[in-house]
Structure formats: C-alpha cells, structure tokens
C-alpha positions in Angstrom: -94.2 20.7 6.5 -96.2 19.0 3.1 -99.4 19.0 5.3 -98.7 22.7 6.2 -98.3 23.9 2.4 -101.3 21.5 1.4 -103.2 23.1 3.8 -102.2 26.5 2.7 -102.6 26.1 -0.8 -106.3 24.7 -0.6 -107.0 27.7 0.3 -105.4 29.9 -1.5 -104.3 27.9 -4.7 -100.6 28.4 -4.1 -98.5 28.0 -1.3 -94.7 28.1 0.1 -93.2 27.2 2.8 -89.9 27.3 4.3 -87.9 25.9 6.9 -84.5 26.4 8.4 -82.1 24.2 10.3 -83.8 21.1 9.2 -82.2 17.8 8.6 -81.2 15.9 4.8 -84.6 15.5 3.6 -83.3 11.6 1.6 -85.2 11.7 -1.6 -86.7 15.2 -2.4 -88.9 13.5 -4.9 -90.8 11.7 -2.2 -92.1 15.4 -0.9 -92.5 16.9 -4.1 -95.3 13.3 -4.6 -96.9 13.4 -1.3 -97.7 17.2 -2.2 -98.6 16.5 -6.0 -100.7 13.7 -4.8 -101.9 13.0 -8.3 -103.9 16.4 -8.9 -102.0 19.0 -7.5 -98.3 19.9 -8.9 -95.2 20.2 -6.4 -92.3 21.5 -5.6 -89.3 21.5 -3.8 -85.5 23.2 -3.3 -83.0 22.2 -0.9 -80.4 24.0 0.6 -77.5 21.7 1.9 -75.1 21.5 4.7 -71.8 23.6 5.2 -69.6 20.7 4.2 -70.0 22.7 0.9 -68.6 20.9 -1.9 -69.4 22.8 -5.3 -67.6 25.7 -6.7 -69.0 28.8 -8.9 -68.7 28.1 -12.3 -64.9 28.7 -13.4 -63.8 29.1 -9.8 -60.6 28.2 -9.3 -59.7 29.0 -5.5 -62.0 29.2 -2.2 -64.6 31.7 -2.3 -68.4 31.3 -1.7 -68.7 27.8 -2.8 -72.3 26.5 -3.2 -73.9 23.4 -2.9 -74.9 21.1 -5.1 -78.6 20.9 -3.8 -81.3 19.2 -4.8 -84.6 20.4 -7.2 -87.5 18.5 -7.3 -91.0 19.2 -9.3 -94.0 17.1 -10.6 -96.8 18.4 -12.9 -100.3 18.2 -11.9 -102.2 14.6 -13.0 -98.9 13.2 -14.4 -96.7 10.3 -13.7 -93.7 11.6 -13.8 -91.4 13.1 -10.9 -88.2 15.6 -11.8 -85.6 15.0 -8.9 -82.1 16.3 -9.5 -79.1 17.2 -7.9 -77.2 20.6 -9.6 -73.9 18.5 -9.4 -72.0 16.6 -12.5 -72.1 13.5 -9.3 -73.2 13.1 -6.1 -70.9 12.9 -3.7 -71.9 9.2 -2.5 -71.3 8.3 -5.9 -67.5 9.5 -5.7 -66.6 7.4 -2.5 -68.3 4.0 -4.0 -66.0 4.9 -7.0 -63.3 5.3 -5.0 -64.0 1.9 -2.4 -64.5 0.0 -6.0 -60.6 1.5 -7.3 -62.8 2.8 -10.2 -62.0 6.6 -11.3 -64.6 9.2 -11.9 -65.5 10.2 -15.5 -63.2 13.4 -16.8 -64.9 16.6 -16.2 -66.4 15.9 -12.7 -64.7 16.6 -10.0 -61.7 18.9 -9.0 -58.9 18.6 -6.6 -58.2 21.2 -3.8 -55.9 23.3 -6.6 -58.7 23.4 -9.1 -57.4 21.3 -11.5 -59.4 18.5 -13.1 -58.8 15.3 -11.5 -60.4 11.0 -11.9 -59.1 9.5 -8.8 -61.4 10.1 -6.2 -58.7 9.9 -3.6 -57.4 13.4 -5.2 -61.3 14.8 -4.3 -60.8 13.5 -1.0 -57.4 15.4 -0.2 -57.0 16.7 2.2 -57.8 19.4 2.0 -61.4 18.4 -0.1 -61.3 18.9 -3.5 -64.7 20.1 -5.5 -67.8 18.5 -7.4 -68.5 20.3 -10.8 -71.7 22.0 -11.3 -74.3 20.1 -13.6 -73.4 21.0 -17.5 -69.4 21.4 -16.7 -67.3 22.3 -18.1 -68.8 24.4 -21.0 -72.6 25.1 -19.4 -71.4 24.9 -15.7 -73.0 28.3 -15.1 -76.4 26.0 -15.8 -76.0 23.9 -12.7 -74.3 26.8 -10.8 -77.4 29.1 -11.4 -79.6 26.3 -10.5 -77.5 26.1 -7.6 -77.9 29.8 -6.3 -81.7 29.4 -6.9 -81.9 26.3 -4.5 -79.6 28.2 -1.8 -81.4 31.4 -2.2 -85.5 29.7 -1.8 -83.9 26.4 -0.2 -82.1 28.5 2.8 -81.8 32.2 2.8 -85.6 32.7 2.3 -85.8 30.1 5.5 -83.6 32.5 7.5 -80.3 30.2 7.2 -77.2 32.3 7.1 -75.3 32.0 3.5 -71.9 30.6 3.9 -70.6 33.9 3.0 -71.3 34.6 6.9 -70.9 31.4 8.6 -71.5 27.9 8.4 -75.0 26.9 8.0 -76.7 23.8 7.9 -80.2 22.5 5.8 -82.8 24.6 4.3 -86.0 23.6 2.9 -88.4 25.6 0.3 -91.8 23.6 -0.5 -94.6 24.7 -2.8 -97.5 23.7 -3.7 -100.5 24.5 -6.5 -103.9 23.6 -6.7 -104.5 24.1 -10.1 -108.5 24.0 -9.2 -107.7 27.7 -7.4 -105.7 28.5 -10.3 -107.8 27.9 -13.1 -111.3 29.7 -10.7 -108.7 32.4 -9.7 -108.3 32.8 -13.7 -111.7 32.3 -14.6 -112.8 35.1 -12.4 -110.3 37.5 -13.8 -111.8 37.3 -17.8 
C-alpha cells in the first residue's frame, strides 16, 4: 500500500489510499517513514478492530463506542515522526499494570458502569470496562474527535462498516505529498 500511494503521488503531488479489512498495522510510524522517506511528508489513520474499547466523550453507558486508533504524520525533510494513539493508555499498557499489581493513573480508564476506576482488573470485568479518550477528563472531546477522524478516513472511507451497523475489523487511510508537485502545482497557478 506505501508503494501504491508513492507511486500515485509522484504523479500527481498528493495521494490517498485506503484499505479495508486489513490486519494491526504494529507501529504506524514506520509507514508514515517509509512514505516521508526524507523528502516527501506522510501520513497515516487507523481504524481499529471491533473489540472497541473507547467511549464518546462523557458517555456513560454503551452506545457507538470508538476506538482509540492511531495517527501518524512526518513533515517533509525533517527528523521527526508524530505517532499517537487518541487514548489516555494503550490498552497493552493496562494489562502490564495489572500482571505488575500496579494501578493505572486516575482519570484513565472506566469500568463497565462508567465510573472512574485504577485497578485494572475493574477495566477487565467482565463485562470490559473503557479507555478514556486522550485529554480526559476535561478535553476528552480532543482525543474523541481525533478519534472519529481516524474511524471516518481510517475505515469508513475504506468501505468498513461503522460499529453502529456491525462489527468490523481494521481500516487503513495512507497519504502521501510530494511537496516538489506541490510547490510546481503552486508556481503555475501565480
């Protein structure tokens, strides 16, 4: 899929491509670099799996509950790469907690009920309690709208049902500029 939107956006100085029913991608940050390559800039949204942990900012009961799913971006020429999950913790992070008899900080994670809980055993359940979105509990709808965004280019746009519908599973949105397009596409328009 990276040599696909490359190719694409050679051509064309800007490219997207989608794809449904795909598998965890690990590290979106490694796609997001293989497409940046050092002169182009990348980007990337993942929808996640069904096993749907989040809930909408302020929700307190089941509903649509969205992901926590990954964003990942790098600017063109520049060492750095933005990777991020829209979720106060990952969920891997909750069961080391948990095997370690540490708690989780306050403010991450919810139990089945909705109410604030530390002791990852609580998140566990059952039933499954929820992960926070990223800036709870006062800028929740931050990491919630983030959220939507990656569900909405991450999934929907790759034809994967919302959970509204039915379970779904992996989505995948990745782009890619070629600021050398860009800046000719710009040049010609002054």
């Amino acid at each position: 899929m990276v040599r696909v939107v490359c190719e694409k956006a050679a051509q064309m100085a800007m490219a997207c491509a989608v794809s449904e029913n795909c598998n965890h991608v690990g590290r979106l940050g490694a796609y997001v670099q293989e497409i940046a390559g050092g002169t182009w800039s990348g980007g990337g949204l993942q929808q996640l799996k069904a096993r749907s942990l989040g809930r909408s900012f302020g929700g307190r009961r089941a509903g649509w509950r969205p992901t926590h799913s990954p964003l990942g971006f790098q600017p063109p020429a520049a060492p750095m790469i933005f990777d991020m999950s829209t979720a106060m913790i990952a969920e891997g992070k909750i069961r080391a907690l948990m095997y370690q008899g540490k708690p989780v900080p306050e403010g991450f994670i919810q139990d089945a009920a909705g109410n604030p809980v530390t002791d990852p055993k609580a998140f566990y359940g059952p039933p499954k309690g929820t992960i926070l979105p990223l800036g709870s509990p006062h800028h929740g709808y931050k990491g919630f709208g983030l959220s939507l965004m990656a569900e909405i280019l991450g999934g929907i746009m790759g034809g994967n049902s919302t959970p509204l519908t039915q379970p779904y599973i992996n989505g995948l949105c990745l782009i890619a500029l070629n600021p050398e397009l860009s800046r000719a596409s710009m040049s010609l328009r002054t």
